[in-house]
C-alpha positions in Angstrom: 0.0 0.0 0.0 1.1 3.4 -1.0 0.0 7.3 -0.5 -1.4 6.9 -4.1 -3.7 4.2 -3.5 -4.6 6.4 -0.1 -5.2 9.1 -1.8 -7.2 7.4 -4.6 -9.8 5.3 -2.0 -10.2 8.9 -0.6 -11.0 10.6 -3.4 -13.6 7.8 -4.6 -15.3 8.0 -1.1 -15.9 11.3 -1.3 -17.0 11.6 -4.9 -19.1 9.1 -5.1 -17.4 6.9 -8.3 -14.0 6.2 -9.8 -14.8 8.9 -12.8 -15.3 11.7 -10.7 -11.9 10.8 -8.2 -10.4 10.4 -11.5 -11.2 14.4 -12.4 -10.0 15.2 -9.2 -6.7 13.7 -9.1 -6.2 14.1 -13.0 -5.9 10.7 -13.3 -7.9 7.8 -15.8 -11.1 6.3 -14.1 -9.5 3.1 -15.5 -6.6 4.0 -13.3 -8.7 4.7 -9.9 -10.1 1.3 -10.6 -7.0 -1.0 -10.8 -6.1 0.6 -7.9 -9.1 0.1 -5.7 -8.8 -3.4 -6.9 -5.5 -4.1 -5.8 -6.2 -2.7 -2.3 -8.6 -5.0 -1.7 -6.7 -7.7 -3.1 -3.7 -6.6 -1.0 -6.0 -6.3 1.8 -8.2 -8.9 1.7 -11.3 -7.1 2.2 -14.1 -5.4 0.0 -14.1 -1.6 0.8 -16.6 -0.5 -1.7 -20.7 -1.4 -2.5 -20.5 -1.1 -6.7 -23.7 0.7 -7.5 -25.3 1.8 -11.2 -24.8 5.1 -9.6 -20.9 4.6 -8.8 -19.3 3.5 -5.6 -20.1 4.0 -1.7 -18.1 2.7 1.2 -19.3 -0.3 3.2 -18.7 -0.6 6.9 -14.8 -2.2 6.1 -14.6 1.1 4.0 -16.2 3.6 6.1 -13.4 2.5 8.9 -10.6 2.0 6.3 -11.6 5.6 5.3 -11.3 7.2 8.7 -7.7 5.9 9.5 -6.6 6.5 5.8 -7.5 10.8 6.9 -5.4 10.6 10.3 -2.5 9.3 7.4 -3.2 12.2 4.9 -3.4 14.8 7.5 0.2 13.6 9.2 2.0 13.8 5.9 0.0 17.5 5.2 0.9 18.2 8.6 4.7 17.4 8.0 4.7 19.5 5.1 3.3 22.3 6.6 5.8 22.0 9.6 8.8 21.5 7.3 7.8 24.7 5.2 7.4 26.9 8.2 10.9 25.9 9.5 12.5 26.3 6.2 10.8 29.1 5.1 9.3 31.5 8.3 6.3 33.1 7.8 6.0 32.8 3.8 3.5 30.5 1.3 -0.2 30.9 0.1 -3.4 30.8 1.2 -6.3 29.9 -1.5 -9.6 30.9 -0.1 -13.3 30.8 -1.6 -16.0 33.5 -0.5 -19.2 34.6 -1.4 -19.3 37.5 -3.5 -21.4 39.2 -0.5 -18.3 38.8 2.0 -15.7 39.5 -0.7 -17.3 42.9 -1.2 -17.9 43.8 2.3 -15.5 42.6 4.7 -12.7 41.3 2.9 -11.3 44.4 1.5 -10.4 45.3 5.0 -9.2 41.8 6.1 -6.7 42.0 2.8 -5.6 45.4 4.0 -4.4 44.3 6.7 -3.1 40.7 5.7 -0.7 42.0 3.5 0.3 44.3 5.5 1.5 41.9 8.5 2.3 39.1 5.7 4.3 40.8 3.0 5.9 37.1 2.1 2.3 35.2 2.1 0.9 34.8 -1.5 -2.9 35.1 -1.5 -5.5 33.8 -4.1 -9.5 34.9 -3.5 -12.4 33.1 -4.9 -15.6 34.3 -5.3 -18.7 33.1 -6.7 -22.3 30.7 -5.8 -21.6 28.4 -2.7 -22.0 25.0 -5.3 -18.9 26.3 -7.1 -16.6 27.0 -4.2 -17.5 23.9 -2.4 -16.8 22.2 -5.9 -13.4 23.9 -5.9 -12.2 22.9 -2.1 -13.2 19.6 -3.1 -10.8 19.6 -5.6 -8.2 20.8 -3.8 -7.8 24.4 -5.2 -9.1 26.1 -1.8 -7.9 25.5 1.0 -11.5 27.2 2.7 -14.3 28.4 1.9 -16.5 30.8 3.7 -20.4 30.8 3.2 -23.6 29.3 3.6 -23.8 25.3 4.3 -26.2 23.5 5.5 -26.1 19.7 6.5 -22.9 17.9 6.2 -21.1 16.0 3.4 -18.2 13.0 3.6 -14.6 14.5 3.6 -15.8 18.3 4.6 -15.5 20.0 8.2 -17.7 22.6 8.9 -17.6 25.0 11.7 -20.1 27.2 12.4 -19.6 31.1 12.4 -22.9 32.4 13.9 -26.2 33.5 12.9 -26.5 37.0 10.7 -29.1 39.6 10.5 -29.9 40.8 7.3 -31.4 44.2 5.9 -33.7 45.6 3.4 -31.7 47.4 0.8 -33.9 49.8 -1.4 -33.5 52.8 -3.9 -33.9 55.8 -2.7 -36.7 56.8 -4.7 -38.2 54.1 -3.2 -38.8 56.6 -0.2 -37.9 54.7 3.0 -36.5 56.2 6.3 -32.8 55.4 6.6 -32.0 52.8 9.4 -35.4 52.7 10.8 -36.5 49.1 11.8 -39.0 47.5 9.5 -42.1 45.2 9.7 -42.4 44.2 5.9 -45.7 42.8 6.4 -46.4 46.5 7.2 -45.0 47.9 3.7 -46.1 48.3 0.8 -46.0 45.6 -1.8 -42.2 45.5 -2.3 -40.5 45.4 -6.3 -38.2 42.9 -4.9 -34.6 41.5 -6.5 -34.0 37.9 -5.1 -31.1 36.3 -5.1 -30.4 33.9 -7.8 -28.5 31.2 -5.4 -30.2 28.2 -3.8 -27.9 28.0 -1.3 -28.8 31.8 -0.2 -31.4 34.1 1.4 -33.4 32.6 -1.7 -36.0 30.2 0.1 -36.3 32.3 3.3 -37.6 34.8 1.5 -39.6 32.9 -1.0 -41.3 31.5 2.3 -42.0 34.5 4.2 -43.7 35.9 0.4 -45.6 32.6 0.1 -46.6 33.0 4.1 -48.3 36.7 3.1 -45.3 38.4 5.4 -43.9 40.3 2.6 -46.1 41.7 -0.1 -44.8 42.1 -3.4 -45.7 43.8 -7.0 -42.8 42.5 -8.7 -39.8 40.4 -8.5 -36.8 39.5 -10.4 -33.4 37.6 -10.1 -30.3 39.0 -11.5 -27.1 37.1 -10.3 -24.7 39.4 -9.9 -24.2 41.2 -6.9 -23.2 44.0 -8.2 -25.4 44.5 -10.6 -28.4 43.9 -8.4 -26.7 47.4 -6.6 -26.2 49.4 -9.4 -29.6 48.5 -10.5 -31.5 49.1 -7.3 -29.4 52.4 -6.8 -31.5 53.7 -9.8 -35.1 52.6 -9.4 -37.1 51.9 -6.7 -36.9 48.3 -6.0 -34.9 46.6 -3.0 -33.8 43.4 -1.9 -32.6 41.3 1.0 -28.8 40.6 1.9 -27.3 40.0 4.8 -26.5 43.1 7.3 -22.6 43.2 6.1 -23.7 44.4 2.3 -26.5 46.8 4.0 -23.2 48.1 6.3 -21.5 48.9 3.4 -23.8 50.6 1.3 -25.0 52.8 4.1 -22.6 56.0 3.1 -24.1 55.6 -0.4 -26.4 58.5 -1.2 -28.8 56.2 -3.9 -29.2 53.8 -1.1 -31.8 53.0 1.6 -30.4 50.4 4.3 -33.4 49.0 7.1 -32.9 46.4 9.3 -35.9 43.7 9.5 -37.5 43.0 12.2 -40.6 40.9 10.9 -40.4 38.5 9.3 -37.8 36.7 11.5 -34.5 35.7 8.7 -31.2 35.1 9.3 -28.1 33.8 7.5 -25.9 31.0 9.0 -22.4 31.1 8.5 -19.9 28.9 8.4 -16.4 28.1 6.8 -15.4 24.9 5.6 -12.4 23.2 4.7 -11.2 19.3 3.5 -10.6 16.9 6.2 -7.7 15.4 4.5 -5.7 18.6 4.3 -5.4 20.7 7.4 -5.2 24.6 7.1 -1.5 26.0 6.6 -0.3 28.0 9.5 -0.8 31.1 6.5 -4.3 29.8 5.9 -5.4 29.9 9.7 -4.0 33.1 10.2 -6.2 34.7 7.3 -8.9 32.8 8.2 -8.4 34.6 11.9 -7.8 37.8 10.5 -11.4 37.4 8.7 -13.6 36.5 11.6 -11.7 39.2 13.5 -13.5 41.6 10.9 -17.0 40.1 10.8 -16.7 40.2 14.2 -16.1 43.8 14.2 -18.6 44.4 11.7 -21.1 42.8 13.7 -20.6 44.6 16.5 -20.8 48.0 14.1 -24.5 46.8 12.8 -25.3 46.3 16.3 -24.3 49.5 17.6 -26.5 51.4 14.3 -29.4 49.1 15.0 -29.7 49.7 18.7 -32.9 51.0 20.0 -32.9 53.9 22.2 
């Protein structure tokens, strides 16, 4: 047995079939195969349930599985130590976000990253939560920071919290800057939704469907944004969480509210492979981040305070 065939019975437990490990280790499916069949030759056990669907771990593999990750994360571990003592503070981080985050709080987390990290190379990634999670599968993030619900075979999540969000209008809608809002009490809203599923999406949907928001017109555009740009010349609006309405409150075409009815809230969280721990650069960026949502969480709750 060799780190290859480790590697490869990982990547088919967490994929799901031999074609799809194959893609991720840029390898042959063919390849994936032999191998999975010599492991169980060489061990004289059958690791996988063969399916029209692809593979899935039986019991043998579900335990083979767990003690092949403590392997993968020792050698990832000995890298990482190796590179810090030959190298001090240098390397990369590779980290995914969701384009509300990237706009909002991670401008002032990069500020100050490369500022305390001159020597640290840093690659951002931004786009719907199915595509990041795709990419950290793969290998090409080393976190991602978003929505995520549930839980899925070779992913750790930890849970950040739970996030108000705010009603973001033009200002020819007409609305009161900051004051609280019961949007069953509004007027029917001409309301953007967002075009994710993992997202704000079915809250909202729900609360519309429920009668607790009343609306004339809706439309999806996908782009964040574009959704601003567009809502800063009309009077429509629509619901993202508090960190976009925090940074669009100095903007003149704006309206930000908080929400107090219906009750929605985004849960956070940031996730990352179980066979590869986080890089010593990778955790400090990832610190340096919730330090700033922190921060901006406080700020919302400082502006949203009732008297």
């Amino acid at each position: 047995m060799d780190l290859k065939q480790i590697r490869y019975f990982v990547g088919a437990c967490e994929e799901g079939s031999f074609s799809a490990a194959a893609e991720r280790l840029h390898c042959t499916a063919s390849g994936v195969s032999q191998q999975m069949s010599a492991l169980e030759d060489r061990l004289k056990t059958r690791l996988f349930e063969r399916t029209r669907r692809g593979v899935v771990p039986n019991a043998a593999g579900r335990m083979f599985y767990d003690r092949c990750l403590v392997i993968l994360r020792s050698v990832a571990e000995a890298e990482i130590e190796l590179d810090d003592f030959h190298s001090g503070q240098s390397g990369s981080v590779s980290a995914g976000f969701v384009p509300g985050l990237a706009k909002s709080v991670l401008p002032q987390v990069l500020a100050r990253f490369t500022r305390e990290f001159p020597r640290v190379d840093i690659n951002i990634g931004t786009g719907s939560a199915d595509s990041l999670l795709e990419q950290l599968a793969a290998g090409e993030l080393d976190f991602y920071v978003g929505q995520f619900a549930g839980s899925q075979i070779g992913l750790k999540v930890m849970p950040l919290g739970r996030f108000p969000v705010a009603l973001i209008s033009g200002r020819r809608l007409g609305m009161t800057p900051m004051r609280p809002l019961r949007l069953g009490q509004v007027a029917p809203l001409k309301l953007s939704l967002p075009s994710a599923v993992r997202s704000l999406r079915p809250q909202i949907e729900s609360a519309i469907a429920a009668g607790e928001i009343a609306v004339e017109r809706t439309l999806t555009i996908a782009e964040l944004t574009a959704v601003l740009e567009f809502i800063a010349q009309t009077d429509w609006s629509t619901i993202l969480p508090f960190w976009v309405g925090l940074k669009e409150i100095d903007n003149r075409l704006i309206t930000v509210n908080p929400i107090v009815a219906p009750s929605m809230s985004l849960d956070l969280a940031m996730v990352h492979t179980l066979r590869q721990p986080l890089s010593r650069p990778a955790q400090l960026f990832f610190e340096r981040f919730h330090e700033e949502l922190a921060r901006s969480e406080d700020d919302w709750l400082r502006l949203t305070a009732q008297p």
